[in-house]
C-alpha positions in Angstrom: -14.1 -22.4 -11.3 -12.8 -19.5 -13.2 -12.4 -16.1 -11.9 -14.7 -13.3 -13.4 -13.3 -10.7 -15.7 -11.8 -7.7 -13.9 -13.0 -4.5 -14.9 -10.4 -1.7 -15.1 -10.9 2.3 -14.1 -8.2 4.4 -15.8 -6.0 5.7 -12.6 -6.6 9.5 -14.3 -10.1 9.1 -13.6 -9.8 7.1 -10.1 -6.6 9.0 -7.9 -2.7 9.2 -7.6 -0.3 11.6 -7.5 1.0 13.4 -10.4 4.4 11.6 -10.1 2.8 8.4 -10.2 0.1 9.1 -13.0 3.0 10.8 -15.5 5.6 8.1 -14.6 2.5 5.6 -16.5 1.6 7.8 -18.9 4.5 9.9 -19.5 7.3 8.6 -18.6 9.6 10.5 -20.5 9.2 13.5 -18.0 10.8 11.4 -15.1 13.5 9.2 -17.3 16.4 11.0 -15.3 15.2 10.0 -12.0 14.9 6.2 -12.9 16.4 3.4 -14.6 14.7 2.4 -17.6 10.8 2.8 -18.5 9.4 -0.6 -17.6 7.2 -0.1 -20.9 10.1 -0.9 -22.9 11.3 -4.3 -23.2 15.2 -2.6 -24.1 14.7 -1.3 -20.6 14.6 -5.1 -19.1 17.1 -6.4 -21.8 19.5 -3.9 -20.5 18.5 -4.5 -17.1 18.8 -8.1 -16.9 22.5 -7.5 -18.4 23.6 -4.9 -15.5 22.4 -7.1 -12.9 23.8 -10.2 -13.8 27.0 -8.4 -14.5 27.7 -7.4 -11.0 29.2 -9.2 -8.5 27.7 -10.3 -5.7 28.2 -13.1 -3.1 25.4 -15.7 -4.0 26.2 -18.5 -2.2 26.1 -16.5 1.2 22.8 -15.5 0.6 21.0 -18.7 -0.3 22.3 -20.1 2.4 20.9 -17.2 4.3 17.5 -17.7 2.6 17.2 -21.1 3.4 18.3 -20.8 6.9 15.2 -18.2 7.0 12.9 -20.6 4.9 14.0 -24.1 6.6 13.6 -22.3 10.6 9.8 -20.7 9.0 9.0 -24.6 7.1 8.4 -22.2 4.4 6.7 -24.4 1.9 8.7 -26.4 -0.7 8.2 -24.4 -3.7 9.8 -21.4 -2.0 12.7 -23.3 -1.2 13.5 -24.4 -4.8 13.1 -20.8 -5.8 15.8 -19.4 -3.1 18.0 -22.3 -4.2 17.7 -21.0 -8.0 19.6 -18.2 -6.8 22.7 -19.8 -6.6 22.7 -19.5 -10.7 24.5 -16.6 -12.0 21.8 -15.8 -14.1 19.1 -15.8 -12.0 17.5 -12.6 -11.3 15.2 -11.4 -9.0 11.9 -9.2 -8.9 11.4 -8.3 -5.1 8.9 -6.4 -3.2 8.4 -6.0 0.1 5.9 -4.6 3.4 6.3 -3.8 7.0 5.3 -6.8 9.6 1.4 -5.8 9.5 -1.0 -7.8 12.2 -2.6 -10.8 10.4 -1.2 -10.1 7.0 -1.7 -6.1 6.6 -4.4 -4.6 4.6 -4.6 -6.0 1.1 -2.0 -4.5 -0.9 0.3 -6.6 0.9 -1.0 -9.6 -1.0 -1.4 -7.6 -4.1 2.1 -6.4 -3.8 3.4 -10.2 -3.6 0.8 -11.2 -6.5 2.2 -8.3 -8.5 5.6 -9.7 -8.4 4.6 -13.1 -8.7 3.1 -12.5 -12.2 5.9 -10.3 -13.3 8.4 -13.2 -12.4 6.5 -15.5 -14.5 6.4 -13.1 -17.6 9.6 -12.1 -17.5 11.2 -15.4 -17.2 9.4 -16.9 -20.4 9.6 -13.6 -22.5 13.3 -13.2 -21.6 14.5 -16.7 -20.8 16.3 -15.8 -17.7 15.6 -17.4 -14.3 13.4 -15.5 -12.2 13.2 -15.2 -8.3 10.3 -13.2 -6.7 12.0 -12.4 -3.3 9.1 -10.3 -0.6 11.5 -8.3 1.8 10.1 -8.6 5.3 10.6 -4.9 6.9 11.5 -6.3 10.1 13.9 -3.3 11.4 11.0 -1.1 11.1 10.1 0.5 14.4 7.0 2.4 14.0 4.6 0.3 16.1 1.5 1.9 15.8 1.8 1.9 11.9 1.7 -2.4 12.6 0.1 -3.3 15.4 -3.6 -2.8 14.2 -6.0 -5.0 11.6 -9.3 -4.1 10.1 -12.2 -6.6 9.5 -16.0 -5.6 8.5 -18.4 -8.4 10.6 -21.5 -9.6 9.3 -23.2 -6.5 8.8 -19.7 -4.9 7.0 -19.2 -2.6 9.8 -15.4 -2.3 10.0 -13.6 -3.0 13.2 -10.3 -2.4 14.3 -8.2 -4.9 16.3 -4.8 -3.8 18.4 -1.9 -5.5 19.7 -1.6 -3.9 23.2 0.9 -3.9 26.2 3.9 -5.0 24.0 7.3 -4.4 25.7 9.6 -2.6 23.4 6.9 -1.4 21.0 7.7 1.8 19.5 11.5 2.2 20.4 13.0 -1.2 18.9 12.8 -2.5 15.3 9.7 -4.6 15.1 11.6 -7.6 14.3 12.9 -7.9 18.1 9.1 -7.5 19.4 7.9 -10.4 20.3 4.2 -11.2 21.5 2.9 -11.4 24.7 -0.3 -13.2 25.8 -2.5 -9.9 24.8 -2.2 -11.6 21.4 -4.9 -14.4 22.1 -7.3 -11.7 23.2 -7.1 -10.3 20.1 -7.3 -13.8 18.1 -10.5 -14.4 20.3 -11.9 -11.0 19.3 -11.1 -11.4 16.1 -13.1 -15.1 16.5 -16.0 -13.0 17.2 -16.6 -10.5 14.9 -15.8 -12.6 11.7 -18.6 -13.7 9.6 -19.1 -17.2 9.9 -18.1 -18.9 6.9 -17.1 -22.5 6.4 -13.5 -21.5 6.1 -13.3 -19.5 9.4 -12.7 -22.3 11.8 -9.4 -23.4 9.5 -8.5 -19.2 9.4 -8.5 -18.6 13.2 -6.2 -21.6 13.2 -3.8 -21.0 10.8 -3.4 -17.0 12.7 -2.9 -18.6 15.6 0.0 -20.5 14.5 1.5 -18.2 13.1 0.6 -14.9 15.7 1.1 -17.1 18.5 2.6 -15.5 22.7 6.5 -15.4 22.3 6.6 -15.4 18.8 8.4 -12.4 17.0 5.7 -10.1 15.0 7.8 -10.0 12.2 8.6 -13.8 12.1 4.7 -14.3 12.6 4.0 -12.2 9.3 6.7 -14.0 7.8 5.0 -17.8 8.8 1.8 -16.0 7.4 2.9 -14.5 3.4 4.8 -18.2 3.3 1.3 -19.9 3.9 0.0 -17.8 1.4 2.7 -16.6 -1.3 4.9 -19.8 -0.8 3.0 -22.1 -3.0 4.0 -19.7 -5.5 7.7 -19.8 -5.2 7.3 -16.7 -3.4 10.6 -16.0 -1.2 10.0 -14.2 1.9 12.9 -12.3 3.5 13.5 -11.1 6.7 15.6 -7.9 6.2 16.5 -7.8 10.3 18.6 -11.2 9.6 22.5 -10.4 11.1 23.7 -12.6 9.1 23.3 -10.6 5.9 24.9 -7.7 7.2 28.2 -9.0 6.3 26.3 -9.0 2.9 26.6 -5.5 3.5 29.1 -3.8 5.7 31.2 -2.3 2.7 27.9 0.0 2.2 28.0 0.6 5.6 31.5 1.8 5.7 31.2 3.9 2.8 28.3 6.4 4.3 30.5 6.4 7.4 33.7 7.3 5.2 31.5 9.8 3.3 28.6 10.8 6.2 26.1 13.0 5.0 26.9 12.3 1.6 24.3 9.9 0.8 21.8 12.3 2.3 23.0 14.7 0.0 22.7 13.1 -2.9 18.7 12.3 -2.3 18.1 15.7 -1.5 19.2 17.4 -4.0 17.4 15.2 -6.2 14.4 15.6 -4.6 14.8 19.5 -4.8 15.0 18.7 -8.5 11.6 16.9 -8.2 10.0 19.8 -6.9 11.4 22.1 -9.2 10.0 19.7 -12.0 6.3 20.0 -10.3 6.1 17.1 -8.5 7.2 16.4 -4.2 10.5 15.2 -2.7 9.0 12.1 -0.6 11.7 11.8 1.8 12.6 14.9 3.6 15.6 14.0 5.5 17.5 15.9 8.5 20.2 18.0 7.8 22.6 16.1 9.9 21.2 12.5 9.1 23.9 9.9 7.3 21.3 7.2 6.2 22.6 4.4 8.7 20.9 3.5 12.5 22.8 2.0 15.2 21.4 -1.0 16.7 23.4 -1.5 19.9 20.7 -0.5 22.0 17.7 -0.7 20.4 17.7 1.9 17.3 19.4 5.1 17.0 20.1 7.3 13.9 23.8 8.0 13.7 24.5 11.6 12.7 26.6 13.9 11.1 26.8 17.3 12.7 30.0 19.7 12.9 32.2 17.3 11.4 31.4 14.9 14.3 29.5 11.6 13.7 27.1 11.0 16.9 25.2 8.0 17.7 21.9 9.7 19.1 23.2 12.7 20.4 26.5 10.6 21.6 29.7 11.9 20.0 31.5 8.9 18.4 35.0 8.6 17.1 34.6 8.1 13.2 37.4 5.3 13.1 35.9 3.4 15.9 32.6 3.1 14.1 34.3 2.7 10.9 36.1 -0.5 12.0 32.8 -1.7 14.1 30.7 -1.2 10.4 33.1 -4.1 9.1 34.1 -6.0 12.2 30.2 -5.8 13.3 28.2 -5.0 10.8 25.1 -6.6 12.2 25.3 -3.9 14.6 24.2 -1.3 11.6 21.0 -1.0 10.2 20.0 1.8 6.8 17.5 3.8 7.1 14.9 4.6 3.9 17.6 6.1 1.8 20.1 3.4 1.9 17.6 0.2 2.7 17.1 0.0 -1.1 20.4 -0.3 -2.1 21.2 -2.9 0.4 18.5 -5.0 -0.6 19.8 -4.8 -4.0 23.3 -5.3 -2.8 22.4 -9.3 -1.8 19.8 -9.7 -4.6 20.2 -9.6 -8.4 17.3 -7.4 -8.1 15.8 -6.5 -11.9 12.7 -4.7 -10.7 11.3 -3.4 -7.8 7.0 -3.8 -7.1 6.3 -0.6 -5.4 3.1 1.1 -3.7 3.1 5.0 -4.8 4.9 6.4 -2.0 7.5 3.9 -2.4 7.7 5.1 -6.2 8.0 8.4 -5.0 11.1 7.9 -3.0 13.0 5.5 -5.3 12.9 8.2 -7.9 15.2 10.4 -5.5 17.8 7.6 -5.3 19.6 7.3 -8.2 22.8 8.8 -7.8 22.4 7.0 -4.4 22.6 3.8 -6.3 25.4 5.4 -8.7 27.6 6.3 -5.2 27.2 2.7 -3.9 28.0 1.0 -7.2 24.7 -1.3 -7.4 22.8 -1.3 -10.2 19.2 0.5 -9.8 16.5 -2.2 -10.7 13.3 -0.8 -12.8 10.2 0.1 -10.8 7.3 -1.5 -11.8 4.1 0.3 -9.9 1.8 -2.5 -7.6 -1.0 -3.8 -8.8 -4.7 -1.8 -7.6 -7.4 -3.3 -7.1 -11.2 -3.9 -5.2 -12.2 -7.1 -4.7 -16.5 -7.2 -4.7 -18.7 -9.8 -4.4 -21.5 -10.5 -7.5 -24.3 -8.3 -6.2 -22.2 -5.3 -5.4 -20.9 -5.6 -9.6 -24.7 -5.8 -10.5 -25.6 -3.1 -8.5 -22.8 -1.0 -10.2 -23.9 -2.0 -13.6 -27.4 -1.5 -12.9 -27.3 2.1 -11.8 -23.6 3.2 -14.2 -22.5 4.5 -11.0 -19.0 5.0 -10.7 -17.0 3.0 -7.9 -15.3 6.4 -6.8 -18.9 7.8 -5.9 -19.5 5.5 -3.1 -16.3 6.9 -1.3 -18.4 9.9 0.4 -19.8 8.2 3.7 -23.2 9.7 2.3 -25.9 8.1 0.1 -25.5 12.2 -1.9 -24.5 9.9 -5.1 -27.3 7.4 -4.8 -29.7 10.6 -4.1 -28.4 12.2 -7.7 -29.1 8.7 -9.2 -32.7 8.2 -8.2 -33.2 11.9 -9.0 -32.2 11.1 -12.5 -35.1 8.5 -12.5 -37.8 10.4 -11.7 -41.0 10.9 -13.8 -39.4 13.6 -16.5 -43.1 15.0 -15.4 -43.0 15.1 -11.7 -39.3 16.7 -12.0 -40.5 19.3 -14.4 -43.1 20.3 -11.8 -40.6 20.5 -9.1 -38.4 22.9 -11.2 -41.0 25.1 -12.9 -42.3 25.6 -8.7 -39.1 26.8 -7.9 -38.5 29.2 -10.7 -42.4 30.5 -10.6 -41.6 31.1 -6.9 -37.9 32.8 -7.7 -39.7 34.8 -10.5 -42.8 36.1 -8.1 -40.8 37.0 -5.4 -38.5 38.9 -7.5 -41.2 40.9 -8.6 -42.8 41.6 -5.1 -39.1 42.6 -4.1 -39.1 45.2 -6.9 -42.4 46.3 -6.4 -43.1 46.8 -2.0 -40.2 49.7 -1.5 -42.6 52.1 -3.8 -45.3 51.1 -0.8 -43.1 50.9 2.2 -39.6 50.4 2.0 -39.3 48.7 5.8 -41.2 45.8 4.1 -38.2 44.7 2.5 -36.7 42.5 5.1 -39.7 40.7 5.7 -40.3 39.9 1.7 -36.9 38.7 1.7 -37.5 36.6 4.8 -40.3 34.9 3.6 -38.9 34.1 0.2 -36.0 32.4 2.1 -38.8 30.0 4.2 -40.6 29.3 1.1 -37.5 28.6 -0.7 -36.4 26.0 2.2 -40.4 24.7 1.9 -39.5 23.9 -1.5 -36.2 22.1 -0.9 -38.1 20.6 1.6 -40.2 19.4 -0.6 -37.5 17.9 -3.0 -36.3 16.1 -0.4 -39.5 14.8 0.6 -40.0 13.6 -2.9 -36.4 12.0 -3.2 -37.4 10.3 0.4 -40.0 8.9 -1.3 -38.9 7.1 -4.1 -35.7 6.3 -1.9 -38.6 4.4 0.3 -40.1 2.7 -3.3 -36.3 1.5 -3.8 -35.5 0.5 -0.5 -33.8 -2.4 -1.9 -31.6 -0.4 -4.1 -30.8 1.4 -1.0 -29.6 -1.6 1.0 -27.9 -2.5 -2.1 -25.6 0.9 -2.3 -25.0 0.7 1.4 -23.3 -2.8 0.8 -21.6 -1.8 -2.1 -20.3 1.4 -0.3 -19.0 -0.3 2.9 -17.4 -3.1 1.2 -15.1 -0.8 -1.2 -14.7 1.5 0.9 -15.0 0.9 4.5 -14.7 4.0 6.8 -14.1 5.9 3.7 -11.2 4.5 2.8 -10.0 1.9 -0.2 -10.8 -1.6 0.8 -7.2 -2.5 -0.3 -5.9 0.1 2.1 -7.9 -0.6 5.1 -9.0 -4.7 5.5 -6.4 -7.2 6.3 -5.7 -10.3 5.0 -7.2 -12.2 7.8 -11.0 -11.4 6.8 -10.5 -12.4 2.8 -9.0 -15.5 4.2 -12.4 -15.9 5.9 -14.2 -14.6 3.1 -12.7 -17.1 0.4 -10.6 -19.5 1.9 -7.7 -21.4 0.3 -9.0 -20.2 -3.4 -8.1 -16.1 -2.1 -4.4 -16.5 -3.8 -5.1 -18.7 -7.1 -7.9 -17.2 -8.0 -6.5 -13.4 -7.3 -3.2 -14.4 -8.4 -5.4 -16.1 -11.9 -7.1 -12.6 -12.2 -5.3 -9.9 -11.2 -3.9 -7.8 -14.4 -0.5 -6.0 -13.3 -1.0 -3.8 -16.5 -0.1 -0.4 -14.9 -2.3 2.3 -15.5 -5.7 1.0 -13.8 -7.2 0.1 -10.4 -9.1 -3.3 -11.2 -12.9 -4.2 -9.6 -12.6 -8.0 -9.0 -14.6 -10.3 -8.0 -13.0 -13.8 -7.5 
């Protein structure tokens, strides 16, 4: 069965941020903050050549990839692609999320699917082997921003599940988290407000493998994209590994040769961001040198009065020096380094970023410059809303926009049915309430000749009649609301299905409940209809 058509919305007529919107559509106003204008196939020509150009130890890191992949039983396909890596002209295209419960919200997958395609194009347009490599945030240690999942039950009322009670949670990277039993009472939960489809027996199985007690959150997201994004040759990568940070430990010693330097470097540039009209994403501390400590649990090592601290610990700079390459697993980068780590180990080409993530890169390239690796291009994620058939019909039935169900109103639907009533009946309405502005006017201009304390009371009862009339109106727009009570049903679906809470679906529901929705045909048939042309969020319906 083939996948319907995607419709597109132009991204200046749906949201983003200036930055994102003018690196699509004019990208010539942000050239100096990236590496080439993924538009322009010189840009990936030249790209391709940097990358393959630099050294880098292959042979460690497949080996560290299939350690990951063979301890996971990552699917076959995935392995053959990590193996491909070994070839000195293999590239990559990587993206990568935090550890989300039961997937994340979509954009996860759309991220992975985003990459996925771009692999494929670029490896028969250019003739270069191509890797699609999903970094698994694992030393992430915001908690809260993981430990929840959204899911809309059978009358698409969204519910949120949470992982509670976890020891650890909140002060330790989320890769050394592990599970406790509070896990299968939020499977069971989750059991109970699916709708019941014929593939929810087999999805509450496979999370339960995966998000099982004792096993660590991010190796359970891990087992869960390789379920899903394996088949594709999609390479899932745990970035908490200790055995890459060999991989990277001369990176490590140069920030703690040079502290503060790195910090520099992306701050200044993000000054120059906001001096060109757009925001610095990353505002860092002044005494921050891009580099954690993880000897207990995670601390940010520091730079203040010519003193390197770890926490508020003072350190002795050669000490730490010789632990960064003696024990570099003991180091960990923080936002402004992590990308040039993770493009230390991979022949990285291009980068699939969400728009905050676009937002930051751009403030790293004399970061990349400093640390000698090459910047990859940054190709913007994929956007999309996946509907079902009589959410699309409703859309083209009544030309409303998909933006207009975001208010958690029915104000759009109200201005619709307004437009269809009887030209006649909404003439009347209108010539009422001018006849009534009109008269009252007049009576305003004509009682302070009689008796000027009459004033107020005119005035009052022009406001009453006034909120009569509204009344009215409303009354009438009840009315043929109640005639088209269908219709009505029909926009509340429509509405909590894009955008439940008020929020994009993509942003919000986690993979778990498409997985219920669709079953084994959610990543071939998204990954057969998704467009990764920038420049528009897509309405899908697969």
């Amino acid at each position: 069965m083939q996948a319907a058509q995607p419709q597109g919305i132009d991204l200046r007529q749906w949201s983003g941020s200036r930055l994102s919107l003018d690196y699509t559509y004019q990208h010539e106003k942000l050239a100096r903050y990236y590496a080439g204008d993924p538009a322009n196939p010189d840009a990936w020509r030249d790209v391709i050549t940097r990358v393959q150009a630099h050294p880098r130890d292959r042979a460690a890191m497949v080996a560290i990839l299939e350690a990951q992949l063979a301890a996971r039983q990552a699917p076959e396909q995935a392995r053959a692609a990590a193996a491909k890596l070994a070839d000195p002209r293999t590239v990559a295209i990587v993206t990568g999320q935090q550890a989300g419960l039961f997937g994340g919200p979509l954009y996860t997958l759309m991220k992975g699917l985003t990459a996925a395609r771009l692999a494929a194009d670029i490896e028969a347009q250019y003739g270069v082997p191509c890797v699609t490599v999903f970094w698994n945030h694992a030393e992430d240690h915001d908690w809260e921003e993981v430990a929840s999942a959204w899911i809309l039950d059978d009358d698409l009322q969204a519910h949120r599940l949470t992982v509670a009670g976890i020891e650890g949670d909140g002060h330790v990277p989320v890769g050394q988290v592990r599970l406790t039993e509070d896990i299968t009472r939020v499977l069971a939960e989750l059991d109970t407000l699916l709708p019941q489809t014929e593939f929810t027996a087999a999805t509450v199985a496979q999370l339960r493998r995966c998000y099982a007690p004792g096993t660590g959150m991010a190796d359970a997201f891990g087992q869960l994209l390789d379920v899903l994004l394996g088949p594709l040759g999609v390479v899932v990568f745990d970035g908490s590994d200790p055995a890459a940070k060999p991989l990277a430990s001369t990176i490590f010693q140069r920030v703690l040769a040079h502290p503060g330097h790195t910090r520099h470097l992306a701050s200044d540039t993000g000054q120059a961001l906001v001096a060109d009209g757009y925001h610095a994403q990353v505002v860092t501390q002044p005494d921050a040198t891009a580099l954690f400590s993880m000897v207990e649990g995670r601390s940010p090592i520091k730079y203040r009065d010519e003193q390197l601290l770890v926490g508020e610990t003072p350190v002795d700079a050669a000490t730490l020096r010789a632990d960064a390459a003696a024990h570099p697993e003991r180091f960990s980068p923080n936002v402004l380094l992590r990308a040039v780590v993770q493009d230390t180990l991979l022949p990285t080409i291009a980068y699939v970023a969400g728009p905050s993530e676009l937002a930051y890169l751009g403030q790293l390239k004399n970061v990349y410059a400093f640390h000698e690796t090459p910047m990859p291009l940054i190709v913007q994620r994929a956007t999309g809303t996946i509907l079902d058939s009589a959410s699309l019909r409703f859309l083209a039935r009544t030309s409303l926009e998909l933006q207009s169900l975001q208010a958690q109103d029915e104000h759009a639907l109200n201005q619709w049915l307004e437009a269809q009533l009887p030209p006649t009946l909404e003439q009347a309405l209108h010539d009422l309430e001018h006849t009534l502005d009109e008269r009252m006017a007049a009576l305003l201009a004509a009682v302070p000749a009689l008796d000027p304390t009459l004033d107020g009371a005119v005035k009052s009862s022009q406001g009453r009649l006034a909120h009569e009339v509204r009344g009215l109106h409303a009354k009438v727009i009840s009315a043929a609301k109640r005639r088209n009570e269908t219709l009505r049903r029909q926009f509340a679906h429509a509405q909590h299905l894009a955008f439940p809470g008020g929020h994009p679906q993509e942003r919000v529901l986690c993979l778990a409940w498409y997985m219920n929705r669709f079953g084994p045909a959610l990543v071939p048939r998204l990954y057969e209809c998704l467009p990764i042309e920038g420049g528009k969020h897509w309405l899908l319906q697969i």
